[in-house]
N, C-alpha and C positions, 0 to 999 in steps of 0.2 A: 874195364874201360880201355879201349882203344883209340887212339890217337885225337885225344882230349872229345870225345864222345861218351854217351852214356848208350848201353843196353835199353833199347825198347823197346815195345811189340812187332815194330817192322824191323828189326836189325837181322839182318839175314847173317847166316851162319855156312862156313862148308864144312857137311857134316862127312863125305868121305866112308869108310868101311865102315864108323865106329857105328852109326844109327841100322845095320844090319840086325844085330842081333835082339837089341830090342823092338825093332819092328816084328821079327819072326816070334820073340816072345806075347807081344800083342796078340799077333794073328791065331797063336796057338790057345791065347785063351779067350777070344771069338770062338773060336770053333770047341774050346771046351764046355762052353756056356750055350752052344747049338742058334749062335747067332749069324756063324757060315761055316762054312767045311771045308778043309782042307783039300777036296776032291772036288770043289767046285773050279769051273772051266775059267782061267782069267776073263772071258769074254762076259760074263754074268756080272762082271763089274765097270769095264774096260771094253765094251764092244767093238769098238773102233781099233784096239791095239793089234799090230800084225800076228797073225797066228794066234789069237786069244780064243779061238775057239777049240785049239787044237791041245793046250796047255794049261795041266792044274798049277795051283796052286802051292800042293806039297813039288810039284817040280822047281818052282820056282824056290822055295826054301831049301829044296837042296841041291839048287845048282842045275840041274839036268833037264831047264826045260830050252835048251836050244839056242837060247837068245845072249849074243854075243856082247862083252862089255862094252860099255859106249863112250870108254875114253881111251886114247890112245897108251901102250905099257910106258913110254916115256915122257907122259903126261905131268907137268910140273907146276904147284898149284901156286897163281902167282903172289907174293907178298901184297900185303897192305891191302 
């Protein structure tokens, strides 16, 4: 509980780096279960996103598919 509030289904959260790795763990067992593939083009999900036709997937889990971070590096998250 924060600031005399209780946790409920709308309480949003900033999830920051930490929710990376288990997104990537999700996605990798989607594709182990042959429910999508890691070689599918973001745009098969996301057609509207810039370059989404040009960029898998596994680029995105490891970094290399081009698209630059969307926060500033002295980006400060603010209190409260």
């Amino acid at each position: 509980m924060a600031a005399g509030r209780y946790a409920d289904a709308a309480t949003r959260y900033a999830l920051g780096s930490i929710s990376k790795q288990f997104t990537a763990a999700a996605i990798l067992l989607l594709d182990e279960q042959g429910k999508l593939s890691i070689e599918d083009k973001v745009s098969k999900y996301f057609p509207n996103l810039t370059r989404a036709g040009e960029i898998s997937i596994r680029q995105l889990l490891t970094h290399v598919s081009g698209y630059e971070d969307y926060a500033p590096q002295d980006y400060i998250i603010p209190s409260g």
